[in-house]
N, C-alpha and C positions, 0 to 999 in steps of 0.2 A: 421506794426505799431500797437502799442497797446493805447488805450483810455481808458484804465480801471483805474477808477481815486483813490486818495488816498480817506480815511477821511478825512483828514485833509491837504493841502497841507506844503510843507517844502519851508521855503526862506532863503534863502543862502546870502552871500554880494558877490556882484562881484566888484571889485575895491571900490571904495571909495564913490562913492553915486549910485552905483545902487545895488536894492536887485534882485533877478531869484527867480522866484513862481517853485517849484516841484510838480508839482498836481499829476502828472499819471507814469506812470510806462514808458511810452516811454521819457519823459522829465529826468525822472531819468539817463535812458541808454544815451542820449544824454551828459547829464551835466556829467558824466563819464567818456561818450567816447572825450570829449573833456578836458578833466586833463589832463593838461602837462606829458608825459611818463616819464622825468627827477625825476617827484614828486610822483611818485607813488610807494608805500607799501604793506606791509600787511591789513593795517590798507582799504586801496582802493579795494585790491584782496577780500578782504571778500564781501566791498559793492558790485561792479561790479558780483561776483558770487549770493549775496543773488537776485540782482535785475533782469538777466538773469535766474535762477530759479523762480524769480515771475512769469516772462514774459512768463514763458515756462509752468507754471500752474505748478511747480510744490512743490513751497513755498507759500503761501497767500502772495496777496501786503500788508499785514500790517509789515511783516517781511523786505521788500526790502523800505519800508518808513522809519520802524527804523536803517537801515542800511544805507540809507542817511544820516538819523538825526545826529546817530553818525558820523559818516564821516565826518560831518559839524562841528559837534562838537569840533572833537578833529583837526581839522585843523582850529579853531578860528575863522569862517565863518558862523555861524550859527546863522540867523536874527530869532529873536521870538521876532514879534512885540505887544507892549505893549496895542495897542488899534487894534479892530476888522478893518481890511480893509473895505472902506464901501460898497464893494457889497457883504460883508460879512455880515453885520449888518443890509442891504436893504433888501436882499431875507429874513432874521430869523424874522424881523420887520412883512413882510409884508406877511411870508406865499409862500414864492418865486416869490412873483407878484411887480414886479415895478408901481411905482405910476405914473398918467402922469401929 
């Protein structure tokens, strides 16, 4: 299992009110390995190959995060939310330290 995290994590819609955070490179292979095999492409073989080359060191993860993104993209699922998540906006506020 890999924890090596994005820059920036990718959120996806999963049904109709819930969004999936992609932060790391094993979340990526999961959210992959669970796509329907009915629905899968080209468009999928790219991602799953660039994100498996991350994992394997041998493309940067910034390569297998835009390979989600697109992914998300062109399958009409791709959440870019308009306002910062707020543990988003708590750690940049405060320097990574939570206030008590």
């Amino acid at each position: 299992m890999s924890d090596r995290l994005f820059d920036k994590p990718v959120f996806v819609k999963s049904g109709s009110y819930l969004t999936l955070e992609i932060a790391n490179i094993h979340d990526a292979l999961i959210f992959l390995h669970e796509w329907p095999e009915d629905d899968r492409d080209l468009i999928y073989d790219t991602a799953w190959k660039a994100c498996c080359d991350a994992h394997d060191g041998v493309k940067p993860l910034e390569v297998a995060r835009n390979a989600i993104k697109g992914f998300a993209r062109k399958r009409g699922i791709l959440d870019e939310p308009k306002v910062p998540m707020p543990w988003m906006s708590q750690s940049s506020a405060n320097n990574g330290q939570l206030q008590a």
